[in-house]
TORPA-4810 file (N, C-alpha, C, O; in nm, 3 decimals):
<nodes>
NODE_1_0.080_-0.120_0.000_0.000_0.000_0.000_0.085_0.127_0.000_0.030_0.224_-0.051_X
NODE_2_0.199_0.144_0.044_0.302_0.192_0.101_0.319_0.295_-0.057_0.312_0.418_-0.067_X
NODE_3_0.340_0.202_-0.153_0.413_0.246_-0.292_0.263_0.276_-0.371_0.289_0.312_-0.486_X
NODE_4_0.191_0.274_-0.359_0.048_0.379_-0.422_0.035_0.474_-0.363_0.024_0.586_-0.414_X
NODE_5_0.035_0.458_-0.282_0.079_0.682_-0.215_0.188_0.740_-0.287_0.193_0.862_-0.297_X
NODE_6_0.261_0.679_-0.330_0.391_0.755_-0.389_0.409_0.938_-0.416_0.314_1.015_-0.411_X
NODE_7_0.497_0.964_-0.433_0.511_1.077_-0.482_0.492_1.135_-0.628_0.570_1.070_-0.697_X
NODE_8_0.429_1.220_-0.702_0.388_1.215_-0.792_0.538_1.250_-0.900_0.619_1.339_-0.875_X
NODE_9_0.546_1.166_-1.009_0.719_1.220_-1.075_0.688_1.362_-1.127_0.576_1.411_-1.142_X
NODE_10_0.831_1.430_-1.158_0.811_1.550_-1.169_0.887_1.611_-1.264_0.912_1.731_-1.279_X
NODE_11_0.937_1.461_-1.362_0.947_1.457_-1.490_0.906_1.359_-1.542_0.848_1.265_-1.488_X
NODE_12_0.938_1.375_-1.672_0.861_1.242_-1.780_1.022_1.152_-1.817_1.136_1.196_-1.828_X
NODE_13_0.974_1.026_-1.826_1.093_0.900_-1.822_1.087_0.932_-2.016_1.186_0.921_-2.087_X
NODE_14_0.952_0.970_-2.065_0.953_0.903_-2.210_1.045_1.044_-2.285_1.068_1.151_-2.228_X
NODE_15_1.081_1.012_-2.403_1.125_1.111_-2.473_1.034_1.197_-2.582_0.986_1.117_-2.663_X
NODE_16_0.999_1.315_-2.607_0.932_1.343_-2.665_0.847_1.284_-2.786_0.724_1.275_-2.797_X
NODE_17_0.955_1.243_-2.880_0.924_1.179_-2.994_0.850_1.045_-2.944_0.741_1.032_-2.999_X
NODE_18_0.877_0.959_-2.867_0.832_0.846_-2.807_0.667_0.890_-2.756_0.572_0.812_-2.765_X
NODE_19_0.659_1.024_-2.706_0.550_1.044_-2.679_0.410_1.105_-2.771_0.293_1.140_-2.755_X
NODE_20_0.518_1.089_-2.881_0.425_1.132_-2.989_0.370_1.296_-3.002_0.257_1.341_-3.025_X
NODE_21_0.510_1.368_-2.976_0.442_1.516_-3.005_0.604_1.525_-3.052_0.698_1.458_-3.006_X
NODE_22_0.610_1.647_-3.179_0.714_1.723_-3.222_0.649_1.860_-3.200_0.531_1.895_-3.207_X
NODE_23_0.786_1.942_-3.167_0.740_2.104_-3.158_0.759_2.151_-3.323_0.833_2.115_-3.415_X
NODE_24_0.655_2.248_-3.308_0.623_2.334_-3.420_0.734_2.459_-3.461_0.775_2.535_-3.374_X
NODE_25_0.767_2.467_-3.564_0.835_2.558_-3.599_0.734_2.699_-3.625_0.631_2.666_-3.684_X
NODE_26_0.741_2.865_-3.593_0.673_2.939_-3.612_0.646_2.899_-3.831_0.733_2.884_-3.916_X
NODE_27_0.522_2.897_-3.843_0.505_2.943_-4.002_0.515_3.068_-4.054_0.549_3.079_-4.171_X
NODE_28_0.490_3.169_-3.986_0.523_3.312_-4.047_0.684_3.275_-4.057_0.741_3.245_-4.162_X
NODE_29_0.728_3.282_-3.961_0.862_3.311_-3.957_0.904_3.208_-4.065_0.943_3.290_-4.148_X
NODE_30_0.915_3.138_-4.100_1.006_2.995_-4.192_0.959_3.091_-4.328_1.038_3.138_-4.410_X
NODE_31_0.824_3.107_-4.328_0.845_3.153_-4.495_0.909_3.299_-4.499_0.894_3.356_-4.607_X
NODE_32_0.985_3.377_-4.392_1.038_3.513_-4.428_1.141_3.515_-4.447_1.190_3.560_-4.550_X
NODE_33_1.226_3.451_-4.319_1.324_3.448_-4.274_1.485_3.345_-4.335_1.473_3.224_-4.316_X
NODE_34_1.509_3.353_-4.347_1.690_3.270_-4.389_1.729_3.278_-4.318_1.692_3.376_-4.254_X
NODE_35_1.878_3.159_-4.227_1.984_3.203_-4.190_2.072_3.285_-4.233_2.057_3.273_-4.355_X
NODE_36_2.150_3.357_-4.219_2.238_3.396_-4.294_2.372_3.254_-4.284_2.368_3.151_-4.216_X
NODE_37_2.473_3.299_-4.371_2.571_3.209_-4.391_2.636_3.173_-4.234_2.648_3.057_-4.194_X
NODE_38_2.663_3.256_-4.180_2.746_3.236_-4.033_2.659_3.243_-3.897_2.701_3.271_-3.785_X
NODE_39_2.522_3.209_-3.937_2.450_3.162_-3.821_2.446_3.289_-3.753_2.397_3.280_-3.641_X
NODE_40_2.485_3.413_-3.789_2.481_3.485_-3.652_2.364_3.565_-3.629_2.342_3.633_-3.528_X
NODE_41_2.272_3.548_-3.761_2.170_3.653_-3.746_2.067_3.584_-3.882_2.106_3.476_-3.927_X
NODE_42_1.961_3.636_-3.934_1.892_3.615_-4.041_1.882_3.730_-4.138_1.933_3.841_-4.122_X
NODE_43_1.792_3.682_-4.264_1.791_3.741_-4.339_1.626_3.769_-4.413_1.545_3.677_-4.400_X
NODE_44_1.595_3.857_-4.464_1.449_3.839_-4.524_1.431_3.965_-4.674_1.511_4.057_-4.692_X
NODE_45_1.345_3.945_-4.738_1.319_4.045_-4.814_1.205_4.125_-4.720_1.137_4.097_-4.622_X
NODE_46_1.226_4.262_-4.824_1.125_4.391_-4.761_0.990_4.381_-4.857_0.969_4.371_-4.977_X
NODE_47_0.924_4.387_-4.753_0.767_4.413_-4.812_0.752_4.534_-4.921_0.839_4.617_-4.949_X
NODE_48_0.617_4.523_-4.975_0.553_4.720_-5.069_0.638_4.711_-5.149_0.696_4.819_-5.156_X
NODE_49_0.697_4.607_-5.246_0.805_4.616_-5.395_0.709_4.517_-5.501_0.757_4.497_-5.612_X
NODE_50_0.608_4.469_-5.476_0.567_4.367_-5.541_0.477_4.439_-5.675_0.481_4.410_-5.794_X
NODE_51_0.407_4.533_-5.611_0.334_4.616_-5.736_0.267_4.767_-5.653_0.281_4.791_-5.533_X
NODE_52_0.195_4.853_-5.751_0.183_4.961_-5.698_0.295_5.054_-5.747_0.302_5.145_-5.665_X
NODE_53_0.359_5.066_-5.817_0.506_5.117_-5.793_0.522_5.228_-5.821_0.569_5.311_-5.743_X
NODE_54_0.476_5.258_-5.965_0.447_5.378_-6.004_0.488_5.482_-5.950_0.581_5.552_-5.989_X
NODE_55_0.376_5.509_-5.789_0.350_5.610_-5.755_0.482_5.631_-5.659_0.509_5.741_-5.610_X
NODE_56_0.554_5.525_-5.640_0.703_5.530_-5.548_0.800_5.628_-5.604_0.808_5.662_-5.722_X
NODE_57_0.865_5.664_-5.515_0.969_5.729_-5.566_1.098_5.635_-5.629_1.083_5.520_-5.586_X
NODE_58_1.188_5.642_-5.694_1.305_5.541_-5.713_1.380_5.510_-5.641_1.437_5.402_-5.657_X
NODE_59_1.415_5.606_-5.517_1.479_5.571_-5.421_1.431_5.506_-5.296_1.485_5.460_-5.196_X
NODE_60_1.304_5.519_-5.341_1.196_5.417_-5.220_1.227_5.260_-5.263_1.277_5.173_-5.191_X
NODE_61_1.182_5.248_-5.402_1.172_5.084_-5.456_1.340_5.031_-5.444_1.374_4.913_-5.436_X
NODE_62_1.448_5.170_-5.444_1.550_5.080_-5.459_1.580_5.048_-5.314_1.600_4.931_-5.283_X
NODE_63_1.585_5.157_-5.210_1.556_5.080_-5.049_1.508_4.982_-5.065_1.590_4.891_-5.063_X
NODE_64_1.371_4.939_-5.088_1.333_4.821_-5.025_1.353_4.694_-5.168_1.293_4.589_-5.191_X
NODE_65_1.465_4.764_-5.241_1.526_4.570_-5.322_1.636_4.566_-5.189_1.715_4.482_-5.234_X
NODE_66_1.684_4.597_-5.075_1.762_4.537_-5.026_1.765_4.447_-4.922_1.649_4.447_-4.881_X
NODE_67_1.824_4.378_-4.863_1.812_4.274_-4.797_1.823_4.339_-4.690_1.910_4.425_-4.674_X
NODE_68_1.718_4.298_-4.585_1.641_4.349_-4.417_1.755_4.243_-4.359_1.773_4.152_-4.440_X
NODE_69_1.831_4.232_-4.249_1.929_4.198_-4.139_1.829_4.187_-4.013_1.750_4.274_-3.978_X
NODE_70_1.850_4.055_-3.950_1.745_4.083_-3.782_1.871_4.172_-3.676_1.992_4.166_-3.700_X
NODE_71_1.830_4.226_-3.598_1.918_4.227_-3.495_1.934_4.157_-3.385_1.842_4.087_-3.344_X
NODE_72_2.039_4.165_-3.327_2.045_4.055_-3.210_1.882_4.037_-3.147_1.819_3.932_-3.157_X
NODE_73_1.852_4.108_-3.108_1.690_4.094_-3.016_1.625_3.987_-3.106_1.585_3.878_-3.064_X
NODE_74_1.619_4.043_-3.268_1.492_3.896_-3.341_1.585_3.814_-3.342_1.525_3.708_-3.320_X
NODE_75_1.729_3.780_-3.358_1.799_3.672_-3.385_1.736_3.594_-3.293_1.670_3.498_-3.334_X
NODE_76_1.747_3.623_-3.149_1.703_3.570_-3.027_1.608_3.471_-3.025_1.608_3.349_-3.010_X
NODE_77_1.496_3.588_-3.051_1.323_3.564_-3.065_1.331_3.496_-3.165_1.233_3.421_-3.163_X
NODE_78_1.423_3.468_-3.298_1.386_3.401_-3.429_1.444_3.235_-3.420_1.405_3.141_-3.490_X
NODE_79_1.534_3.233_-3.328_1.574_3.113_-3.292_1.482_3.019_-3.214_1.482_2.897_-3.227_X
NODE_80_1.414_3.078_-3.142_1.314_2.995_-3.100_1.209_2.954_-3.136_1.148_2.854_-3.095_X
NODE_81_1.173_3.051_-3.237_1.036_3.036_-3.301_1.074_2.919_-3.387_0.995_2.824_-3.392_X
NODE_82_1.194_2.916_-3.460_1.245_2.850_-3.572_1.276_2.708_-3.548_1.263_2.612_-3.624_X
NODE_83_1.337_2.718_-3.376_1.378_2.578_-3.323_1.237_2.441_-3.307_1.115_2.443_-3.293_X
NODE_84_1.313_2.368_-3.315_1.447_2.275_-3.335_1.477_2.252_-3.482_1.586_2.200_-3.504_X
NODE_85_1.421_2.271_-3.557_1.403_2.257_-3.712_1.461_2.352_-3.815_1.483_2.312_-3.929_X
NODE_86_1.491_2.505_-3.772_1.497_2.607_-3.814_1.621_2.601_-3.928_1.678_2.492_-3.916_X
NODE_87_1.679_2.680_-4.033_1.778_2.643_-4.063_1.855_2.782_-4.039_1.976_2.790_-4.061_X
</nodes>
């Protein structure tokens, strides 16, 4: 009787996959985002270049052909969203 009172465990023995759940990678984020080459940060294109243009100035459309950089803070936040799968 002694060992049915037990203490309740206060981790799990099984391993995730064994338990039949994988974590989710964010979906916004996977379709924006790239690693960059040296892991240290990501990469994405800039939105408002797709059409409309016309009325832009040239130095607007040519800003946004360039490639957006995260900074350390989204690297952070983007690693987790991205993990365990992320590239």
């Amino acid at each position: 009787p002694a060992a049915r009172w037990a203490a309740p465990r206060l981790f799990s023995t099984t391993s995730m996959l064994e338990a039949g759940y994988k974590m989710k990678s964010h979906s916004g984020a996977k379709k924006r985002w790239r690693s960059s080459p040296g892991k240290a940060s990501f990469k994405r294109g800039k939105a408002f270049r797709s059409h409309l243009n016309t009325s832009k100035p040239p130095s607007r459309l040519n800003r946004l052909g360039n490639t957006a950089y995260s900074t350390p803070a989204q690297t952070h936040k983007l690693r987790k969203l991205l993990l365990p799968y992320g590239s």
